[in-house]
N, C-alpha and C positions, 0 to 999 in steps of 0.2 A: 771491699766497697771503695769507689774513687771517690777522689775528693768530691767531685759534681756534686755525685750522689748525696753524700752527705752535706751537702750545700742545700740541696733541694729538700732533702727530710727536712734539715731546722727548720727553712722557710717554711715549711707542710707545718710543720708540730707549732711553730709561731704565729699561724696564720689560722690554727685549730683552735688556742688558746685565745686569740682575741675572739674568735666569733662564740667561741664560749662565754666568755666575761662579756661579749655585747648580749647574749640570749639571757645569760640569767639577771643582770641589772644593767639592762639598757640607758638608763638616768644617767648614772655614776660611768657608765663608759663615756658619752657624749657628754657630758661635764669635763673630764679628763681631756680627752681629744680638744675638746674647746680651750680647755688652758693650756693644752703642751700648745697647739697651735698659737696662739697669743703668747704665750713666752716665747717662743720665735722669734716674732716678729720684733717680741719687744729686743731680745739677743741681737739681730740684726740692726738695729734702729740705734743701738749703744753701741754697738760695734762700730759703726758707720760715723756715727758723731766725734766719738772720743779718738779716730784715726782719721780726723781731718781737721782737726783743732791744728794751730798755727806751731804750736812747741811741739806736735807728734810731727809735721812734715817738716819742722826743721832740727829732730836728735837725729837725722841722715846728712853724716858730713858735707855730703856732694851740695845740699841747699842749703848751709852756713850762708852762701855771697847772698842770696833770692833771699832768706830770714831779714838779714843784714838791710839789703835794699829796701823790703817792707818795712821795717820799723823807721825807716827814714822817707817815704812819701805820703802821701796825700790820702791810700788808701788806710795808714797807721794813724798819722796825727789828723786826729781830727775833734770838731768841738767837743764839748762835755757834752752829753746825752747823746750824742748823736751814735750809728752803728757805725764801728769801726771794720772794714772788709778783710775776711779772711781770705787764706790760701782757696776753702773749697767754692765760697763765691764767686770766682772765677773760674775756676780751672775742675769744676764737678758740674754737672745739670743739678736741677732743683729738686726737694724732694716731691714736685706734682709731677714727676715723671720718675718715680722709684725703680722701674725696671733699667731705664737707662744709667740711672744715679747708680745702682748696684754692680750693673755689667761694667763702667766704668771704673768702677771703686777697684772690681776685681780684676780688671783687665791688666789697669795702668799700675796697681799694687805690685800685683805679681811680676808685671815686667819692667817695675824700676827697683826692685829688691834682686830681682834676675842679676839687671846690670849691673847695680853696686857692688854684688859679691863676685860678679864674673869678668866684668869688661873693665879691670883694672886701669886700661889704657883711658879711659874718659875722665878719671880724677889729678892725670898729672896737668893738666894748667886750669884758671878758672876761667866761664865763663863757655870751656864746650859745652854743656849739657843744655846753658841759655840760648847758646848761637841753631844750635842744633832745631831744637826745638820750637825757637821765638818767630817760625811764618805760622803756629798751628796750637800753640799751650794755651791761649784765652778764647775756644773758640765756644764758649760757655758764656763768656760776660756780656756779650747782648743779650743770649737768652735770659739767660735769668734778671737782666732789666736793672742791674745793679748800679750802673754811674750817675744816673740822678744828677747828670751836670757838671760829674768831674769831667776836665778835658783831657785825654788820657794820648802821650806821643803814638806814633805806629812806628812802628819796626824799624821804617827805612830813618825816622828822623832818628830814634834812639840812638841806630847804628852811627849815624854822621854825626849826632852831636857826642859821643863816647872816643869816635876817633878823632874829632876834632881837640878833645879832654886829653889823650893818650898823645898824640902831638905835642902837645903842650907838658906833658907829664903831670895831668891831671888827676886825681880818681874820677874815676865816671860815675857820677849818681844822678844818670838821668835814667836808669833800670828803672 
C-alpha cells in the first residue's frame, strides 16, 4: 500500500469517526467545535499581542538602536495616563482589519527572522536595516489614526538633520 493510500484511509476512518460522534450526540459535538473554534481565535489573539509588545520586538539584536531611539522620543515619554505608542501602533494595521493584522504579522515575522539568521551582511554597521526600510516601515500610522497632534519629522528632514549630527560628530537622536 503507498503512502497516498494510506494517507487517504486515515482521512476516510477520521472523517467516519467524527460523523459518528456528530449522529450519535449532536449537542456535545457542536459544543466542542464551538470551543476548539474559539480557543483559536483566542490562541491567535495571544499569539499576536504578546509578539508585538515593545520588549519582544526589541530581544532581536538588529532593533537595539529603533528600542533605544523609542524610549527617548515623544512616542515613549509621554504624560502620566496618557497611552504611550508602541512598536505595533505603527508599523502593524489595527485589529478592525484582523485579516490584514494577521497576514502582516506573518508575512513580515517570517521574513525579518529569515534575514536575521541568514543575511549576516545587514548587522555589520547600524542604522542599514533603518535606511533600508525608512521610505516604507510607518505606512500603518495614518491608518490606524494614532499621532493625535504629535508632529512626527519625514524621512528627508530626519536624514538631513542626522547627517548634519554626524558632521558634527553628533549622535543623531532625531530617529
Amino acid at each position: 500500500m503507498s503512502l497516498l493510500q494510506k494517507v487517504k484511509r486515515t482521512a476516510q476512518q477520521a472523517s467516519d469517526t467524527a460523523a459518528s460522534l456528530y449522529k450519535k450526540n449532536p449537542a456535545v459535538f457542536t459544543v466542542a467545535s464551538v470551543f476548539i473554534f474559539f480557543s483559536g481565535i483566542a490562541a491567535i489573539y495571544a499569539s499576536v499581542e504578546l509578539t508585538s509588545t515593545p520588549e519582544f520586538c526589541s530581544s532581536c539584536h538588529i532593533m537595539e538602536q529603533a528600542h533605544a531611539s523609542w524610549t527617548e522620543s515623544v512616542h515613549y515619554n509621554v504624560p502620566e495616563g496618557e497611552k504611550r505608542a508602541a512598536c505595533r501602533d505603527c508599523h502593524l494595521p489595527p485589529w478592525n482589519r484582523p485579516v490584514e493584522l494577521l497576514w502582516s504579522k506573518a508575512y513580515h515575522g517570517i521574513k525579518d527572522v529569515a534575514k536575521n539568521f541568514l543575511e549576516k551582511e545587514e548587522m555589520k554597521y547600524p542604522g542599514y536595516y533603518f535606511n533600508m526600510k525608512s521610505n516604507r516601515v510607518l505606512k500603518n500610522s495614518y491608518k490606524n489614526n494614532f499621532h493625535g497632534g504629535i508632529i512626527v519629522k519625514t524621512n528627508m528632514e530626519v536624514n538631513k538633520e542626522c547627517a548634519e549630527m554626524k558632521k558634527n560628530r553628533e549622535k543623531c537622536s532625531a530617529i
